[in-house]
N, C-alpha and C positions, 0 to 999 in steps of 0.2 A: 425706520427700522431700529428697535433696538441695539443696542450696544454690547459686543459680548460679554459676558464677565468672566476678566482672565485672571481675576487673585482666585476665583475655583480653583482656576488649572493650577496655579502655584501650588495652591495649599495640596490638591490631589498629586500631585507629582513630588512636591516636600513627604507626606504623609507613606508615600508608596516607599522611596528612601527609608524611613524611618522604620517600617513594618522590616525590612529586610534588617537592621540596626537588631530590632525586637527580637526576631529570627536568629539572627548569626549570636548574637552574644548572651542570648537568655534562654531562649526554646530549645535552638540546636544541645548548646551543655547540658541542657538538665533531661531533656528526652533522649539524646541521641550519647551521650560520652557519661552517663552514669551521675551526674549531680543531681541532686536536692535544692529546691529552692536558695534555702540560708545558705546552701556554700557556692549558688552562684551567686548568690548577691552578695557576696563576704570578696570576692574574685572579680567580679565584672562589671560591667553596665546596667542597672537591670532597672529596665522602663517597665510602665504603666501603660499597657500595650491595648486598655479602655479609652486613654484620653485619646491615640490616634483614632480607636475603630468608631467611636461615636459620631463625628465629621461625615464618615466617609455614609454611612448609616444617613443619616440627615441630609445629606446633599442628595442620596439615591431617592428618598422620602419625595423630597422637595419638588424634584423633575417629576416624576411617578405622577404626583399631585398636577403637577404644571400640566403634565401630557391629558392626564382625564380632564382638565378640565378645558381642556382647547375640542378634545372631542366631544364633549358635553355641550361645551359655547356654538360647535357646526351643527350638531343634532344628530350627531354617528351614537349617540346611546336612546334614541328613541326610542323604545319598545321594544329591546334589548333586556334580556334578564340579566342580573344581579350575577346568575354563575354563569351565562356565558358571555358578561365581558369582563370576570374574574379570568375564564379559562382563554379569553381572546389576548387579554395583558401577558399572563402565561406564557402561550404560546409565540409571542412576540419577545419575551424575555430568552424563552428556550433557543432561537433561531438565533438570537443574539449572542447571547452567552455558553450555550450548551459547545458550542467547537473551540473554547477557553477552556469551559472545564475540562473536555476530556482530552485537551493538551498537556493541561496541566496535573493530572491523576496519571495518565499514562506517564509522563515521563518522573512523575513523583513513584510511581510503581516502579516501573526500571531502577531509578537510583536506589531507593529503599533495599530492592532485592540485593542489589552489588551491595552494596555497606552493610549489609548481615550475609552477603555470601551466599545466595539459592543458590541450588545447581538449575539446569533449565529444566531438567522433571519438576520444581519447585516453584515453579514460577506461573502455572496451569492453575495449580492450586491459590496461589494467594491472588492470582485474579478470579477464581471463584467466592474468596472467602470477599474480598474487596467491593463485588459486582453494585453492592448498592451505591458505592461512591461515582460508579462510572454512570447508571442510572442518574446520577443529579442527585443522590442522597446522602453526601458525604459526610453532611451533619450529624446523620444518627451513628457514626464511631465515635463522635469526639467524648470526650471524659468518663465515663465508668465501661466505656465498652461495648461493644454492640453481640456478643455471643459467638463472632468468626475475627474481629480483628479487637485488640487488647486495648484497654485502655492507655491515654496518653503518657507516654514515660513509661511504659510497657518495656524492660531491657529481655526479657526469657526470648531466648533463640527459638521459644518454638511458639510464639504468639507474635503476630504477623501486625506491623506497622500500620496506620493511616496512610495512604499513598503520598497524600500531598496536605495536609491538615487547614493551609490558611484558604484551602478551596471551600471551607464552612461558609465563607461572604458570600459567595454565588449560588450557594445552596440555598444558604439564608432568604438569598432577593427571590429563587423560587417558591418556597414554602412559605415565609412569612410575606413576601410581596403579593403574593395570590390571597392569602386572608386579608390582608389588608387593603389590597383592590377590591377585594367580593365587599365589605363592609361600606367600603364607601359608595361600590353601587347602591347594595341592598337600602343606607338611611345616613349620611354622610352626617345629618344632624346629631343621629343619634351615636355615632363614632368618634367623630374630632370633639361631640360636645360629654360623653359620657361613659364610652367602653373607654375610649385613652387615658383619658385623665386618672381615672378608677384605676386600670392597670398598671399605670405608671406608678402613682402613687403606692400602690401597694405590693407592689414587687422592687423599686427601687427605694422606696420609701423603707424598705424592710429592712433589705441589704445596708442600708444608707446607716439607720439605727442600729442593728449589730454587728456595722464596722465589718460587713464583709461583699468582697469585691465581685461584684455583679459579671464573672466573667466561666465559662467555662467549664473550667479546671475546679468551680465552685460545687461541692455536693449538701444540699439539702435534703431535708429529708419528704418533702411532698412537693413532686413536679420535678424529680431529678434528670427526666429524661427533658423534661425544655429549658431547666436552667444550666444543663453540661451541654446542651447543644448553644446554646444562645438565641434558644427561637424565639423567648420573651424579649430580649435585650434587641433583637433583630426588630421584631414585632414594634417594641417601643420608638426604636432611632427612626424607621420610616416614617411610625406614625406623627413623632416631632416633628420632621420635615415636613410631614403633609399641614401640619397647624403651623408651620412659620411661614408657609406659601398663601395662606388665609393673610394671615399678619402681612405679609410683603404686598400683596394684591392689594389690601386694603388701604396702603399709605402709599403706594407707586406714583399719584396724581397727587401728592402735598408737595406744595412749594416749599423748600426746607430755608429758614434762615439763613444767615453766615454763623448766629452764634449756636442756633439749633445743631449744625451741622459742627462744630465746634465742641457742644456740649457729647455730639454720640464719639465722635473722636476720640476724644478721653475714655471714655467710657470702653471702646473697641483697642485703644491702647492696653489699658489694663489687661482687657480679657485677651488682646493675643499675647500681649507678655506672660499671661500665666501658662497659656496654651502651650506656646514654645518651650518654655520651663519644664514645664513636665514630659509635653514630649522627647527632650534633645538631655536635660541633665541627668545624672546618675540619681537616685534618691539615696543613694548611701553617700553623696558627697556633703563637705563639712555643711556647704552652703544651704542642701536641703535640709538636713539635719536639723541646722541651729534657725534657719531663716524660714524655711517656705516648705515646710510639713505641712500642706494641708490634709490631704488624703484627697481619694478617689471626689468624695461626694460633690463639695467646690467645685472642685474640678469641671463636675456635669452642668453645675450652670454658669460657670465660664463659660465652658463650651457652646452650649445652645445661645447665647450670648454674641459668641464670637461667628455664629456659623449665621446666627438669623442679622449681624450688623454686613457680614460678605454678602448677603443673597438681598440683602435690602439697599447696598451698591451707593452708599450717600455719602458717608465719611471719608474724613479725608483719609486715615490708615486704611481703610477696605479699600481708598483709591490710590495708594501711593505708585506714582511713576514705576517703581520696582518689583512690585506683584503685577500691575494692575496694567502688564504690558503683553502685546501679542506673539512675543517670544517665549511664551509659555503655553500658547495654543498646543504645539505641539505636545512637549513633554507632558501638557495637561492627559490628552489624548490618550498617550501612551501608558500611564499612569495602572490602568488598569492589567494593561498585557504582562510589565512589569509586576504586579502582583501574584499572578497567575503562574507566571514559570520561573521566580526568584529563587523559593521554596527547593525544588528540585536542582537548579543550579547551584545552593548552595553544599546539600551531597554532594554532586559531582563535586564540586572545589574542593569540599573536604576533603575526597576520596584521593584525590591527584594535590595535594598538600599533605598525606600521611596522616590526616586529625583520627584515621581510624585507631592507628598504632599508636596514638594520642591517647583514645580513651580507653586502653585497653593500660596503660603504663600509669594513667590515672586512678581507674580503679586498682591497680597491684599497689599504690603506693596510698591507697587510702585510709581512711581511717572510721573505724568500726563503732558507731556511736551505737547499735542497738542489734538485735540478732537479725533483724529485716534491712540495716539501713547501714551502709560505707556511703561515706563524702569522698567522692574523687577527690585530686587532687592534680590540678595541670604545674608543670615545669614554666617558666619564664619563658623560655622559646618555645613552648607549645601554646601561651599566652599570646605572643607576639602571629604567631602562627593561624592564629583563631583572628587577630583583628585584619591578618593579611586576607585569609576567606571571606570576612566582612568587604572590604574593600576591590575585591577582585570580583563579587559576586554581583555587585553595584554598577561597574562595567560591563558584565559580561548579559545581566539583566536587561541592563540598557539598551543593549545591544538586538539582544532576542527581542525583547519589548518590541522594536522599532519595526522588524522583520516578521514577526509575528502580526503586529496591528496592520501591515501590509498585507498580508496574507487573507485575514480575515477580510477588511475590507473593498480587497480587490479581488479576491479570488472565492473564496466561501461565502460570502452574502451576496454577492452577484449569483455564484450558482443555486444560491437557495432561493432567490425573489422569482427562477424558472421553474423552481423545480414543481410540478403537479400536485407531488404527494405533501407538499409542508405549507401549505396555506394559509397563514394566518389572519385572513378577512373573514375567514368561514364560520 
């Protein structure tokens, strides 16, 4: 039997940490308390919130890959059509993940409502205007808007929030995981060897060349509804994973050296020291500044670098005693519950830390660079205030996470493997 690989769980449980980092000190300020990009990056921490989600993209890629191809290896896709064991992957994802997301929308709804104040006649309404995100479509809000909830950074009191925003990943592993499953039924050759490559290249290749960040909040001008959701970027990190699972399959049965194994070392060195770096430093500090400006792009084949030296399990960094230990089975686990209801507990913290009456004294004290656009402005102790929310939120996630993956595990997937009507062998 196999050997588990626990530097995963490290890096998914580091990676989950870090998303909340991403959240509390760059997303919450500038969508939720009135800032601008440049004046939270002038004030705060402010990560490249692509080098964590790329990982997390890749490693779902990689199992996805792993799983089809263990069914494929039994003969469970015999004479099986292309779309119904696109819709069968689906439905094993929905039964999965679907009682995540609408934990995590429902209580991103509640908080939302309190930190703008509905009354409960108000609250009818913005779960109509919301309904596609509860549906599993929470992607189509993100970045220019979907026609009932506002674009991101939306402050107008009468344009209604994202319920929960970082619930786009799980949206993502539905929509772009189903095309990407359907593609690999339909001609696996002609996918990993000719739709990816082409896609990749010319959608990151693009971005890559005019220096802009393949994420979101990006608006171009052809394809703006798949590059503000991140369905391409989605579409791409799975399909990676599914081509490094090719890669790792194919070398699993080489006998490595000591110095072969030596030479990838180095090699996984670098790339998680770069990894780290950008996930964990400020890029406004002196050291990125003057030292380690690379940008996004590097970045990405570090990345695939670093994720395809962990899944490939030979090195000695991908094995170090300190990742690469079963005391991260757990928090690996858990990894994902924490992502799911971080988001939402970090309102509530705000809300019971006063950071409302924060952004309301920030914007009064701002400063008017254009007839559309005031920089808030936070006080020192409202500063301190905002890293206490970071810190409390990490706790208290943890916490839920724990209770939550219990929940699901023992209580909602057992009731669902009886339930008649949710079959996903059918």
């Amino acid at each position: 039997m196999k050997e588990r690989n626990y530097t995963i769980e490290f890096y998914r449980f580091m990676f989950a940490i870090n998303f909340i980092l991403v959240h509390a000190i760059m997303i919450f300020p500038l969508g939720y308390m009135g800032f601008t990009m440049s004046a939270a990056k002038d004030a705060y921490i402010y990560e490249q919130a692509f080098d964590v989600i790329l990982p997390f993209m890749i490693f779902s890629g990689y199992f996805m890959m792993q799983g089809f191809k263990k069914k494929q290896a039994k003969g469970l896709l015999n004479g099986v059509s292309p779309a119904k064991q696109a819709w069968g992957y689906l439905a094993g994802r929905i039964k999965s993940l679907m009682p995540l997301l609408l934990i995590g929308i429902f209580a991103g709804w509640l908080a939302n409502g309190l930190w703008r104040g509905y009354t409960l006649a108000q609250y009818p309404e913005y779960f109509i205007s919301c309904i596609g995100e509860f549906l599993g479509l929470q992607i189509s809000g993100i970045g220019m808007g979907n026609g009932f909830v506002g674009a991101w950074g939306s402050t107008s009191a009468a344009v209604k929030l994202l319920c929960s925003t970082p619930m786009w990943f799980i949206s993502g592993v539905f929509i772009s995981g189903y095309a990407v499953y359907y593609l690999l039924a339909k001609n696996e050759e002609r996918f990993l060897g000719w739709i990816l490559p082409v896609v990749t290249i010319v959608f990151l290749g693009s971005c890559w060349m005019t220096d802009t960040l393949p994420l979101w909040n990006v608006i171009l001008e052809i394809g703006q509804f798949a590059v503000n959701t991140d369905l391409i970027l989605m579409f791409i990190g799975l399909g990676i994973g599914c081509e490094i699972w090719i890669a790792v399959d194919a070398l699993k049965k080489k006998n490595w050296s000591s110095g072969g194994k030596l030479a990838l070392s180095a090699v996984q060195l670098a790339a998680t020291a770069v990894v780290l770096i950008r996930t964990w430093v400020s890029v406004n500090s002196g050291f990125m500044q003057n030292y380690f400006n690379i940008g996004w792009g590097p970045t990405l084949i570090y990345s695939i670098i670093f994720c395809f030296l962990i899944l490939l399990d030979v090195d000695y960094v991908s094995r170090c005693p300190i990742t690469h230990n079963k005391i991260w089975k757990v928090p690996g686990q858990m990894a994902l519950y924490i992502y799911v209801i971080h988001f939402p507990v970090l309102i509530f913290t705000a809300l019971a830390l006063g950071l409302k009456g924060s952004a309301a004294r920030s914007m009064a004290n701002g400063v008017v660079v254009s007839e559309d656009v005031t920089l808030g402005i936070l006080t020192q102790p409202d500063i301190q205030k905002l890293f206490l929310t970071f810190g409390l939120t990490i706790v208290i996630s943890i916490i839920l996470g724990y209770a939550l993956m219990k929940l699901n595990t023992k209580v909602i997937q057992p009731w669902l493997d009886k339930a008649p009507w949710f079959d996903t062998k059918r």
